[in-house]
Backbone as numpy.savetxt, mean C-alpha at the origin, in Angstrom:
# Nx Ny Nz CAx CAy CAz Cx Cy Cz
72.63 -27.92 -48.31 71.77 -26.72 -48.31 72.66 -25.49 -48.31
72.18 -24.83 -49.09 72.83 -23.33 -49.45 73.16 -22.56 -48.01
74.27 -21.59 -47.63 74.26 -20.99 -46.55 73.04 -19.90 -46.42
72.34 -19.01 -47.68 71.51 -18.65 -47.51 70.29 -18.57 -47.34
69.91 -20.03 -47.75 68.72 -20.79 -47.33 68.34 -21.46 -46.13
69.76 -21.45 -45.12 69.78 -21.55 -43.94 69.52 -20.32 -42.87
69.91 -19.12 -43.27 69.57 -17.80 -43.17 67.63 -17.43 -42.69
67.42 -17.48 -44.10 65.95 -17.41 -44.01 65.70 -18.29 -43.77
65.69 -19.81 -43.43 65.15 -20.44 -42.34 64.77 -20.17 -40.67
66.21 -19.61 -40.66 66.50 -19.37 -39.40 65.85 -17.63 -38.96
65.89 -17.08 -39.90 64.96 -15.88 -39.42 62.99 -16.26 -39.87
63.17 -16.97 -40.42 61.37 -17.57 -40.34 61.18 -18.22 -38.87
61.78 -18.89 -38.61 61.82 -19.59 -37.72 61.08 -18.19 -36.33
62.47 -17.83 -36.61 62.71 -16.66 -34.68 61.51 -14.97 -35.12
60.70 -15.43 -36.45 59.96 -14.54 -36.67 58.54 -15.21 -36.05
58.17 -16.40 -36.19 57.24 -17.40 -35.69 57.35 -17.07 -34.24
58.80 -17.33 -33.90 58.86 -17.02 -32.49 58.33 -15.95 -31.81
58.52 -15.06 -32.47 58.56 -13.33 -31.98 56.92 -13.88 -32.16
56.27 -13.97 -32.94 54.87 -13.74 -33.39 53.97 -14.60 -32.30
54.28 -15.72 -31.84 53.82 -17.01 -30.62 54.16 -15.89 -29.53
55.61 -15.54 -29.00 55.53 -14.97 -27.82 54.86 -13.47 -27.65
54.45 -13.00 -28.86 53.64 -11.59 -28.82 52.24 -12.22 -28.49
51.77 -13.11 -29.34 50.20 -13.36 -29.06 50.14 -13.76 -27.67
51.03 -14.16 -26.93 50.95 -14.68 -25.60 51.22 -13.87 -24.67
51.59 -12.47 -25.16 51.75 -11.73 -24.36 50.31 -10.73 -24.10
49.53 -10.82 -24.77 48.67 -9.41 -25.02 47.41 -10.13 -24.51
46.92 -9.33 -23.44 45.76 -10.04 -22.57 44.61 -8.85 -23.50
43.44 -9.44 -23.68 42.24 -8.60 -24.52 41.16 -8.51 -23.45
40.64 -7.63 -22.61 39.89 -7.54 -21.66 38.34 -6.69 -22.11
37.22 -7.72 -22.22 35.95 -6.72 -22.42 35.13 -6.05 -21.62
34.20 -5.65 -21.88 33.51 -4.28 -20.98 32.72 -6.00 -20.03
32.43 -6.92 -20.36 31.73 -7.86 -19.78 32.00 -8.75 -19.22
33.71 -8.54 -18.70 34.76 -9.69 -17.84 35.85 -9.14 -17.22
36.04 -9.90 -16.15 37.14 -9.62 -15.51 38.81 -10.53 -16.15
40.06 -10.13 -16.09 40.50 -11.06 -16.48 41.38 -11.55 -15.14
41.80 -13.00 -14.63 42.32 -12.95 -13.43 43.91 -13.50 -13.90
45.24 -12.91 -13.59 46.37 -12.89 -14.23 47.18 -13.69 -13.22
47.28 -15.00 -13.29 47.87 -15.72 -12.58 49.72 -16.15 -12.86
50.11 -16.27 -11.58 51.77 -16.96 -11.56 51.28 -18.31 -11.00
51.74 -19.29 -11.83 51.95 -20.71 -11.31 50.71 -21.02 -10.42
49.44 -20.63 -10.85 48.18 -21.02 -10.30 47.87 -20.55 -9.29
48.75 -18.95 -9.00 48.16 -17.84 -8.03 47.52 -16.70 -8.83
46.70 -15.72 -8.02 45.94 -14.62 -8.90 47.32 -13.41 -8.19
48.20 -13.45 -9.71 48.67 -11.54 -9.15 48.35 -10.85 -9.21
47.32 -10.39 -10.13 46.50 -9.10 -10.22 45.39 -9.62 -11.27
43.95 -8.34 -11.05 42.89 -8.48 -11.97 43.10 -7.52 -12.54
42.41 -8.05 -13.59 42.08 -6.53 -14.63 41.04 -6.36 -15.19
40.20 -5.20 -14.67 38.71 -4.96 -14.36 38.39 -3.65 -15.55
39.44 -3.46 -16.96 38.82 -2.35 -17.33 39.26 -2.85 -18.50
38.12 -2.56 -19.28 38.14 -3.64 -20.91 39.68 -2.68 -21.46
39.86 -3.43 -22.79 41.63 -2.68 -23.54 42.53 -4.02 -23.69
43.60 -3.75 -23.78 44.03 -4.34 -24.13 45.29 -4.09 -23.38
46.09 -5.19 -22.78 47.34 -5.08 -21.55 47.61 -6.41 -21.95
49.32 -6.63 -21.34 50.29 -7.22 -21.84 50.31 -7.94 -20.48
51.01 -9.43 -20.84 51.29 -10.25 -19.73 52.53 -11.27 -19.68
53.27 -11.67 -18.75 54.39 -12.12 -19.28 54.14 -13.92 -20.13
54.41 -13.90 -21.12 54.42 -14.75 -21.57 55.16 -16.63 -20.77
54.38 -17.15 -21.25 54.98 -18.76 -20.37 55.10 -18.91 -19.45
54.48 -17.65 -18.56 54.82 -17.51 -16.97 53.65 -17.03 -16.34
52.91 -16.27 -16.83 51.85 -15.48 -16.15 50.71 -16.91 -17.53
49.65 -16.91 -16.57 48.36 -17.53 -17.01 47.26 -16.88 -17.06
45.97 -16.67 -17.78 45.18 -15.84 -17.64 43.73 -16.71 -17.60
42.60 -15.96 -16.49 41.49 -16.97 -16.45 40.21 -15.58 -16.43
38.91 -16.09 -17.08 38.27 -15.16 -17.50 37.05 -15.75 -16.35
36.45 -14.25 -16.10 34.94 -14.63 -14.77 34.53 -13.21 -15.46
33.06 -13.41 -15.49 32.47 -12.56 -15.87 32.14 -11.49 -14.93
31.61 -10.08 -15.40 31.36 -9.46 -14.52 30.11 -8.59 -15.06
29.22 -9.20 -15.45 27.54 -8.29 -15.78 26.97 -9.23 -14.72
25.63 -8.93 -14.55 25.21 -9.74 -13.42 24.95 -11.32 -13.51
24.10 -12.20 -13.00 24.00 -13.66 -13.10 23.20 -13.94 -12.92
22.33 -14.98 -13.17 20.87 -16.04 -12.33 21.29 -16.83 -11.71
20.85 -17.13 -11.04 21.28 -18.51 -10.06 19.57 -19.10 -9.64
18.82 -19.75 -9.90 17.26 -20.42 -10.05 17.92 -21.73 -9.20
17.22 -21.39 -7.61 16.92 -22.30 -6.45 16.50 -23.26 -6.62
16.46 -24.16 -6.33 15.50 -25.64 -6.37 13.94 -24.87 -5.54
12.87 -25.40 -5.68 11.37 -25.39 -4.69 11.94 -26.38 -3.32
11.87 -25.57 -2.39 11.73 -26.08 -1.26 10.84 -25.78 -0.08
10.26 -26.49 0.82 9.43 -26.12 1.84 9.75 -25.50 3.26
9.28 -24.41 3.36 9.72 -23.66 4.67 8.29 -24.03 5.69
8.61 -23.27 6.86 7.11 -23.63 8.18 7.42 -22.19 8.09
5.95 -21.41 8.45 5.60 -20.54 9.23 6.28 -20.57 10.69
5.48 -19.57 11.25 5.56 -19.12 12.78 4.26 -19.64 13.12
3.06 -20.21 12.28 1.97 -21.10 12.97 1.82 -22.31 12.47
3.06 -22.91 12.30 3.10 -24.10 11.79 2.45 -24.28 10.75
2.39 -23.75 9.42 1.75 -23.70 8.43 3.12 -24.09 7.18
3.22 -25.35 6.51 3.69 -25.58 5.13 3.83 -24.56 4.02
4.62 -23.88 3.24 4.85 -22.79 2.18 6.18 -23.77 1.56
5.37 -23.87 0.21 6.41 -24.02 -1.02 7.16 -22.60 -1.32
8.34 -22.68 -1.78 8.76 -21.53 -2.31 9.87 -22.05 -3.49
9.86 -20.96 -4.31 10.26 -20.79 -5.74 11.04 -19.41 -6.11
12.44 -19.49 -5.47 12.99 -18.51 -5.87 14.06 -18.49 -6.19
14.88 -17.61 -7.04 15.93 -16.84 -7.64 16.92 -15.85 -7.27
17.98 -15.84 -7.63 18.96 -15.07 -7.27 19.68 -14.09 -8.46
19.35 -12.59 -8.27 20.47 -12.25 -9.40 21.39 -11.54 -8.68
22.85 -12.06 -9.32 24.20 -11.79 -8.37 25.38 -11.20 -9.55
26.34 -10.43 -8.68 27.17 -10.25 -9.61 28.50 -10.61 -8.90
30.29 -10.48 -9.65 31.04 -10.28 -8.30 31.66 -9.02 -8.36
31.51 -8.72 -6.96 32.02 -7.28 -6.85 33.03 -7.17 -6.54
34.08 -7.88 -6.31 35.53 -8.26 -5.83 35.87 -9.20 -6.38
36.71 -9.23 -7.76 37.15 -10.37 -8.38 38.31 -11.04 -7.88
39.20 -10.18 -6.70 40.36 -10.77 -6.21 39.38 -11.81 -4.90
39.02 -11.79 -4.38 38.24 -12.02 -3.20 38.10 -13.61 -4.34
36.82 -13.28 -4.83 36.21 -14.56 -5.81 36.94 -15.28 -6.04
38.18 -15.08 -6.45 38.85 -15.78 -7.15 39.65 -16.94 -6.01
39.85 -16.43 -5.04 40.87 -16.70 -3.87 39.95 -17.63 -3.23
38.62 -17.40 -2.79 38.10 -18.26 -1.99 37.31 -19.42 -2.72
36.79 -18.42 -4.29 35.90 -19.59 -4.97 36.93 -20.41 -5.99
38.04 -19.90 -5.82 39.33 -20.09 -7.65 37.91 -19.93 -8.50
37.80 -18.63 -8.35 37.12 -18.11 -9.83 35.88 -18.83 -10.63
35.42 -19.66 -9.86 34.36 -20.66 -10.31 33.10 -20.39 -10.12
32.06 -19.71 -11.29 30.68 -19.65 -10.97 30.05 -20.47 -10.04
30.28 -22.14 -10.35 29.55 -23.16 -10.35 29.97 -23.16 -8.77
30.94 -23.25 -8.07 31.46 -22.98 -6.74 30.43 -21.48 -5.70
30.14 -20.68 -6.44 29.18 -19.81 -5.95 27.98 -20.05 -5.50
27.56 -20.34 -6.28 26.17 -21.18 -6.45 26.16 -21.62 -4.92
26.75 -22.21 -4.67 27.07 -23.04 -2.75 26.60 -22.42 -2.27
27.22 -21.38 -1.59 26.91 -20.41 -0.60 25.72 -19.26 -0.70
25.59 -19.58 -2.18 24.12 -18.09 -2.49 23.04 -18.96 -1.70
22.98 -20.12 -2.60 21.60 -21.33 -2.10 21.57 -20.74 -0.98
22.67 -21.32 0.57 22.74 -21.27 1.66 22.10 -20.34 2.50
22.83 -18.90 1.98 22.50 -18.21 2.49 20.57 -17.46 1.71
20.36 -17.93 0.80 19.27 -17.13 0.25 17.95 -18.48 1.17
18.51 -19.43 1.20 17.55 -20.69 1.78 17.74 -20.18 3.31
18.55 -20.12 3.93 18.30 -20.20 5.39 17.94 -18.30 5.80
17.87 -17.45 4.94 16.84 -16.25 5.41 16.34 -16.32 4.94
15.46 -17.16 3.68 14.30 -17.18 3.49 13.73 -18.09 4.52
14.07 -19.21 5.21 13.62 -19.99 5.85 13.30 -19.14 7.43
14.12 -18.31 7.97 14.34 -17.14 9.03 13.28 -16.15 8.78
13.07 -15.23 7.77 12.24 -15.00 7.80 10.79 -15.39 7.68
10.51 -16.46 7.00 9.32 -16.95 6.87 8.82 -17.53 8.03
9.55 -18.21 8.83 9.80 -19.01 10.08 9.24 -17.97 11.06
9.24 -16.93 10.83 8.97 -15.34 11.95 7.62 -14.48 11.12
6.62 -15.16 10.35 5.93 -14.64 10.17 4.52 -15.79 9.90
3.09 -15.68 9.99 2.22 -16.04 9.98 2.13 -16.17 8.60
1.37 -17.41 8.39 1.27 -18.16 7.05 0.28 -16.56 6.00
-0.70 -16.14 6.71 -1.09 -15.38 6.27 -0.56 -13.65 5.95
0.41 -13.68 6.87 1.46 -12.73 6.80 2.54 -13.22 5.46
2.41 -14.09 5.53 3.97 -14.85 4.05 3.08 -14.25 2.96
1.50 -14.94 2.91 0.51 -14.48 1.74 0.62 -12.95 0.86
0.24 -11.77 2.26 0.31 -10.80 2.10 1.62 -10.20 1.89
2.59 -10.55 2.25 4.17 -10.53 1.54 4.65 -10.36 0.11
3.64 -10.77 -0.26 4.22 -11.64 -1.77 4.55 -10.65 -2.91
4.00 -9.62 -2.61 4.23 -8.53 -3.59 5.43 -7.72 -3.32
6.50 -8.17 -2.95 7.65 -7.32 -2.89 8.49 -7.70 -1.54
7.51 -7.22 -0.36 8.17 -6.79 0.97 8.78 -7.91 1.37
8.61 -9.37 1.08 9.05 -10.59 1.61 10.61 -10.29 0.91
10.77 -10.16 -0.06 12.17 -10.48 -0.96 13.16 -8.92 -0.18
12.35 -7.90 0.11 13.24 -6.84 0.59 13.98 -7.56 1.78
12.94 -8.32 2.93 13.17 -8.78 3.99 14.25 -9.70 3.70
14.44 -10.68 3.10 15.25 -12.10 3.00 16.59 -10.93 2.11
16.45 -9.83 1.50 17.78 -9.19 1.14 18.50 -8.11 2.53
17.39 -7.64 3.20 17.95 -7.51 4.74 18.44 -8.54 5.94
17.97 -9.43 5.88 18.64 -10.24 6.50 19.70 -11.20 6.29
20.22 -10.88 5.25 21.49 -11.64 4.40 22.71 -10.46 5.20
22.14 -9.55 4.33 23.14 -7.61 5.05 24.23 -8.44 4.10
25.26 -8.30 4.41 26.98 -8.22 4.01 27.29 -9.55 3.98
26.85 -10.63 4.02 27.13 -12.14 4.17 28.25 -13.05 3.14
27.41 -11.98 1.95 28.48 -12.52 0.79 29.62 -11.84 0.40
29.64 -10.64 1.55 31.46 -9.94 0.84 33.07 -10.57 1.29
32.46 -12.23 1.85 33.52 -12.61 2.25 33.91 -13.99 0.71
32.97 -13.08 0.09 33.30 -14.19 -1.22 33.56 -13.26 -2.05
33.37 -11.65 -2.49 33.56 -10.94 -3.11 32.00 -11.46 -4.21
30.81 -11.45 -3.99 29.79 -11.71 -4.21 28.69 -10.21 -3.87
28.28 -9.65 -4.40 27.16 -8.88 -3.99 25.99 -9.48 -4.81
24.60 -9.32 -3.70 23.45 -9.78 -4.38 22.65 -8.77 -4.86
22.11 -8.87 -5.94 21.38 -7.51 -6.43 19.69 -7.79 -6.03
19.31 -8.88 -5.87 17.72 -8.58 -5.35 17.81 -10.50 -5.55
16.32 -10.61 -4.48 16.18 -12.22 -4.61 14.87 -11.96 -4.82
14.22 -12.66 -5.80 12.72 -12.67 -6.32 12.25 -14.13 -5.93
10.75 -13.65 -5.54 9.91 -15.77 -5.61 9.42 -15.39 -6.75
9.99 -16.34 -7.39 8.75 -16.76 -8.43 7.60 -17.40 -8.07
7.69 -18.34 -7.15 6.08 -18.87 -6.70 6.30 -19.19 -5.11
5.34 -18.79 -4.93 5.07 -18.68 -3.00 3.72 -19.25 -2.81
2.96 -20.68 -2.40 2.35 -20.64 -2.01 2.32 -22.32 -1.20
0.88 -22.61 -1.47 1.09 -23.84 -0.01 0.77 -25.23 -0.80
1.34 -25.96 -0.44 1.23 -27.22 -0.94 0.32 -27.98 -1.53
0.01 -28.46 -3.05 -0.97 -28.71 -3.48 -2.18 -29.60 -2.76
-1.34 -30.48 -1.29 -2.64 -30.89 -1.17 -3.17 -30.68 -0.06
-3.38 -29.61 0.76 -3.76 -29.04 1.39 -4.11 -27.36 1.21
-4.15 -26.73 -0.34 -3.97 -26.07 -0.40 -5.69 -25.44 -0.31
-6.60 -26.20 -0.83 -7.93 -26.01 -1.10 -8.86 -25.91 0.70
-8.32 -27.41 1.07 -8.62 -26.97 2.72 -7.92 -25.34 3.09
-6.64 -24.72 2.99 -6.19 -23.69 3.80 -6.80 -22.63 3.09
-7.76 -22.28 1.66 -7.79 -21.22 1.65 -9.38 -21.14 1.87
-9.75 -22.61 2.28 -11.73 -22.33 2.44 -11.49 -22.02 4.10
-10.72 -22.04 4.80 -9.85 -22.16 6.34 -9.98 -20.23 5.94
-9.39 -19.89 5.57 -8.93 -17.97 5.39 -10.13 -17.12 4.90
-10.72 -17.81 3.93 -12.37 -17.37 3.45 -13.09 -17.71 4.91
-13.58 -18.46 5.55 -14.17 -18.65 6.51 -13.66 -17.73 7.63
-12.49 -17.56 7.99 -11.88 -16.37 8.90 -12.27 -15.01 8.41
-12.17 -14.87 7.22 -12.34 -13.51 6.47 -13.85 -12.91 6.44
-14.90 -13.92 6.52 -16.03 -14.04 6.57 -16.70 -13.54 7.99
-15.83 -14.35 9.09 -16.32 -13.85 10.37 -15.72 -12.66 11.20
-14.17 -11.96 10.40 -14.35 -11.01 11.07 -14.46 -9.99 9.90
-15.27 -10.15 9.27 -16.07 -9.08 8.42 -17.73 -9.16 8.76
-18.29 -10.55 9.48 -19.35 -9.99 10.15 -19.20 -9.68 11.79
-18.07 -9.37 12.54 -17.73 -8.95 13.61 -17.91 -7.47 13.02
-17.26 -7.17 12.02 -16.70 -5.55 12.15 -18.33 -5.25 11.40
-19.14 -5.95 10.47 -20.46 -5.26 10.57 -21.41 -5.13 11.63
-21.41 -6.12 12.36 -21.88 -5.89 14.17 -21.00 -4.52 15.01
-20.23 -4.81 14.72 -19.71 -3.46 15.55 -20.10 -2.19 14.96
-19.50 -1.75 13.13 -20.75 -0.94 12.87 -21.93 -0.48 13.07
-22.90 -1.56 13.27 -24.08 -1.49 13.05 -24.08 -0.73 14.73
-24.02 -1.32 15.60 -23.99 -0.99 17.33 -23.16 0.31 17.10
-22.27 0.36 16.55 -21.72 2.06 16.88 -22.76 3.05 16.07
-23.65 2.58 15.01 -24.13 3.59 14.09 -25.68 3.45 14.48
-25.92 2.69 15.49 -27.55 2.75 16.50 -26.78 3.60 17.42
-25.91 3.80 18.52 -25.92 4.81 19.20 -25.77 5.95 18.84
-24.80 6.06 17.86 -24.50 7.34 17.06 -26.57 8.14 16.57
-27.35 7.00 16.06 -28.51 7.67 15.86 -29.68 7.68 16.78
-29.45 6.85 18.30 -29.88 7.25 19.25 -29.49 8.51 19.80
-28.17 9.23 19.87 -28.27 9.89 20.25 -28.12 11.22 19.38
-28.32 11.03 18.66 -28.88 11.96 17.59 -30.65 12.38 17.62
-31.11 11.36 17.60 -32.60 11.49 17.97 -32.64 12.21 19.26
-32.00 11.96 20.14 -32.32 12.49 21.72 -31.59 13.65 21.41
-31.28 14.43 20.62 -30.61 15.58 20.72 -31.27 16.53 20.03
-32.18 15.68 18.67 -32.92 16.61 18.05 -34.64 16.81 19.04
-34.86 15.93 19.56 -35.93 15.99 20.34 -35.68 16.70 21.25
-34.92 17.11 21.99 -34.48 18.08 23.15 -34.96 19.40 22.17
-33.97 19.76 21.27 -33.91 20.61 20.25 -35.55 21.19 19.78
-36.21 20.19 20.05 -37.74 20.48 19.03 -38.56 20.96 19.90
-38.13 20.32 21.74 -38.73 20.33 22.82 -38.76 21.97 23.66
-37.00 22.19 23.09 -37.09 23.70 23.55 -37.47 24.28 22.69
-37.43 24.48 21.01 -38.05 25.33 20.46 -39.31 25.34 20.84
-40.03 24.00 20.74 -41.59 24.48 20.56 -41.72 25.17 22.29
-41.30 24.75 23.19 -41.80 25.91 24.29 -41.31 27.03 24.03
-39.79 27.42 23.47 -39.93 28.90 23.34 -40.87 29.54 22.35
-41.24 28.74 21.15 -42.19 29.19 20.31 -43.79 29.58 21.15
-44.07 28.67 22.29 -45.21 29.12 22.88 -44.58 30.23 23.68
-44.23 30.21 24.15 -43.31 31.52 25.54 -43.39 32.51 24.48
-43.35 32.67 23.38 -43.09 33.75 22.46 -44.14 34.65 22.17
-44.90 33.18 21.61 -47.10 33.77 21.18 -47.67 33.62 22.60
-47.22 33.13 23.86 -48.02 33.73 24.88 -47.67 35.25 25.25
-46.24 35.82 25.27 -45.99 37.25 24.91 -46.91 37.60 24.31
-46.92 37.32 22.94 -47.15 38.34 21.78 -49.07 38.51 22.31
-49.42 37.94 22.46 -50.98 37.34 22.71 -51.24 38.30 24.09
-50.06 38.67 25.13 -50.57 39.40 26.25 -50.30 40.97 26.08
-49.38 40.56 24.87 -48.82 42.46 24.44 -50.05 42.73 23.57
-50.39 42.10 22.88 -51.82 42.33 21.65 -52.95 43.14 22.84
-52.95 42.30 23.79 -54.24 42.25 24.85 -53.98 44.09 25.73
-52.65 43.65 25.73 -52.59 45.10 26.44 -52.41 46.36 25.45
-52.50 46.07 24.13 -52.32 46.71 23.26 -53.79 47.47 22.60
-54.59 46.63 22.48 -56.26 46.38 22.67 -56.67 47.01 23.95
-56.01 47.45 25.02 -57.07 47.66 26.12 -56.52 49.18 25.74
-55.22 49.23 25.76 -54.74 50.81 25.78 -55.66 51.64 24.58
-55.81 50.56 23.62 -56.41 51.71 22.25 -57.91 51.62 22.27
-58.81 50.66 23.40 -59.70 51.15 23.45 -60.29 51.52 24.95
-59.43 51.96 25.52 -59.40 51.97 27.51 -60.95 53.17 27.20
-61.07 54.45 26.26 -62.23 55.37 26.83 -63.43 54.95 26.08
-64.64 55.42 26.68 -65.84 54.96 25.41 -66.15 55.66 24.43
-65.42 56.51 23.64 -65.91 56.50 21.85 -64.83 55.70 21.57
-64.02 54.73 21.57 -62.92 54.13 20.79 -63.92 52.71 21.42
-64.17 52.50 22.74 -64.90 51.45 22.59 -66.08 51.09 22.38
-66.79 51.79 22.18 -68.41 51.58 21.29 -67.45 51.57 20.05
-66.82 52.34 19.17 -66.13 51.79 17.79 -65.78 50.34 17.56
-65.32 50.28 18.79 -64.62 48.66 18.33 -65.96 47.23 18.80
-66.76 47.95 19.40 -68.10 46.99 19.54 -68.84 47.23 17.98
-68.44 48.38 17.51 -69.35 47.60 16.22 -68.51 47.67 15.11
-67.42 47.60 15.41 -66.35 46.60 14.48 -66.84 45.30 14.51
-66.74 44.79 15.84 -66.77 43.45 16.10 -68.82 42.54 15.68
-69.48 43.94 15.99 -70.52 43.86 15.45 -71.17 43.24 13.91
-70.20 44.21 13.49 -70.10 43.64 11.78 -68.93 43.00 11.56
-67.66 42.20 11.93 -67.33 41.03 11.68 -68.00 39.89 11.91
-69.46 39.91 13.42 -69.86 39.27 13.75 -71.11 38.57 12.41
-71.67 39.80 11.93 -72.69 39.76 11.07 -71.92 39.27 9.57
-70.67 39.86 9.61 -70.38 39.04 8.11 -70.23 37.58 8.55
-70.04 37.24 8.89 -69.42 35.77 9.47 -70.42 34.86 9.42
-71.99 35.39 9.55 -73.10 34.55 9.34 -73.64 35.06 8.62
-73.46 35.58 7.45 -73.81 36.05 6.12 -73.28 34.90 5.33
-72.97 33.88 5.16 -71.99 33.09 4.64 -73.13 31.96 3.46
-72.40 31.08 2.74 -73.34 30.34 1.80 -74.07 30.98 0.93
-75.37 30.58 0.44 -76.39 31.01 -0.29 -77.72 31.92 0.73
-77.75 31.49 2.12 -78.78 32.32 2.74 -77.87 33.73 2.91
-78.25 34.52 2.40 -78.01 36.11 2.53 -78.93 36.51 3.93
-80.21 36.16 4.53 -81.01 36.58 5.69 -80.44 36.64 6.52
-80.61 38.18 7.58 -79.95 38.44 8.66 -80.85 38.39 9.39
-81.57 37.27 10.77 -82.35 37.62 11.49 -82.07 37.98 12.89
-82.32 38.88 13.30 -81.63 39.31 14.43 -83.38 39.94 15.56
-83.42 40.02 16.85 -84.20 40.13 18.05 -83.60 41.76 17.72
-84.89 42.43 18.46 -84.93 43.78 18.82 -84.02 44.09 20.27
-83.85 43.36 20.39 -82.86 43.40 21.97 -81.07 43.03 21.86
-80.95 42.59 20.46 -79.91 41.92 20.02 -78.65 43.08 19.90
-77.35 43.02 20.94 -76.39 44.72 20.50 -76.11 44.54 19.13
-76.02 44.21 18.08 -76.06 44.21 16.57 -77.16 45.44 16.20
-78.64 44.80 16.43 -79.22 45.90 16.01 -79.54 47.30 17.03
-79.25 46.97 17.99 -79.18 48.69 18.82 -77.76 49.31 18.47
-76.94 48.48 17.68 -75.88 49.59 17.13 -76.39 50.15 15.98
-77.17 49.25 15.44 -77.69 49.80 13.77 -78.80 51.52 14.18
-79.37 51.05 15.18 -80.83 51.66 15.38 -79.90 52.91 16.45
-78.63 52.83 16.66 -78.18 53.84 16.88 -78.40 54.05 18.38
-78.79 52.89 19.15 -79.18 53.11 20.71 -78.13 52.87 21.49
């Protein structure tokens, strides 16, 4: 072989080389992973910001864990109330890691290793809290406040894994298919009697309320109408003394005798008989006749 064909062998060769130990050097990091940069199956450093960074080749190792969030879907398991009452539950976990050095160290970087301790801890405060509340209290839960509770009582549990939990949802919360028809004709029947307790109590608060409403307007009707008489017995003794003053001398009272004379006479003028029969002795006609 030619000396110069040994040449360009030998620089093809250490160009391959250069080209193997470059690709092995250049770590590619995305917006959706962590990368964990290991010596001899230790983590020396993470690298948590997408780009592109260099690593020592044949010596440093590189292992990828994601970092957008995760599901983790519980098995159905059965918790007790606080009244000894059976609840299926059906829930979920979405998690992310918030400490990839942490993760890596306690879990070596393994989703499937996580999973362990979420169950654990998401099963035994769901079981804690449920355990501390009335079957009918779990019921009324279900729309939110139960999952706030079982994410307060976790608190900080998982930052010894470099784990944060972002919310735990049930998908299904309720009571065991075969007792489930007995427990809710059991809650209808409760619901039934203290909804006719609280209409008995109504009803008894809204009879006194209109007993004594009645006794208040009857008082009310009792003093008006006596002040209404106290008023026209006034008015009736002021009239009287009003009447004596305007006719106390006699030409004002012979006037008012045959005022009263002829109201007397119209008054039996009445109907179809027009005839006035009246006695010669009668004061009607000795007012007429002028005596």
């Amino acid at each position: 072989m030619k000396k110069s064909n040994i040449v360009k062998w030998s620089i093809g060769i250490i160009l391959a080389l250069l080209v193997i130990v470059g690709l092995n050097s250049i770590v590619i990091t995305y917006e959706n992973e962590y990368k964990l940069v290991k010596v001899f199956g230790k983590v020396d450093r993470v690298i948590t910001e997408e780009g592109i960074s260099f690593k020592i080749p044949f010596v440093e190792n590189v292992d990828t864990i994601p970092k957008q969030i995760l599901l983790y879907d519980l098995a159905q398991s059965e918790v007790i109330t606080m009244d000894k009452k059976t609840m299926v539950t059906d829930t979920y976990v979405l998690w992310k890691i918030d400490d990839p050095y942490i993760f890596a160290k306690t879990l070596k970087g393994s989703v499937e290793s996580a999973e362990l301790p979420i169950n654990a801890a998401v099963y035994n405060s769901l079981k804690g809290v449920i355990g501390g509340m009335t079957q009918a209290e779990v019921i009324s839960a279900r729309d939110g406040e139960l999952s706030v509770t079982v994410m307060e009582r976790i608190g900080n549990d998982m930052d010894e894994y470099g784990i944060k939990l972002v919310s735990v949802e049930t998908k299904h919360l309720d009571l065991p298919d075969d007792n489930k028809a007995a427990v809710y004709d059991r809650m209808i029947s409760e619901r039934e009697q203290m909804a006719a307790q609280y209409t008995a109590e109504g009803n008894a608060e809204s009879q006194i309320i209109k007993n004594t409403t009645d006794k208040d307007v009857s008082i009310m009707l009792a003093e008006a109408s006596a002040k209404a008489e106290q008023i026209l017995a006034e008015g009736e003794a002021q009239y009287m003394q009003i009447l004596s003053a305007a006719y106390n001398d006699a030409a004002r009272s012979d006037f008012y005798a045959f005022v009263r004379a002829l109201d007397a006479a119209k008054a039996s003028l009445s109907g179809n008989n027009k005839t006035l029969i009246l006695s010669p002795d009668s004061p009607l006609v000795q007012i007429f006749y002028g005596e």
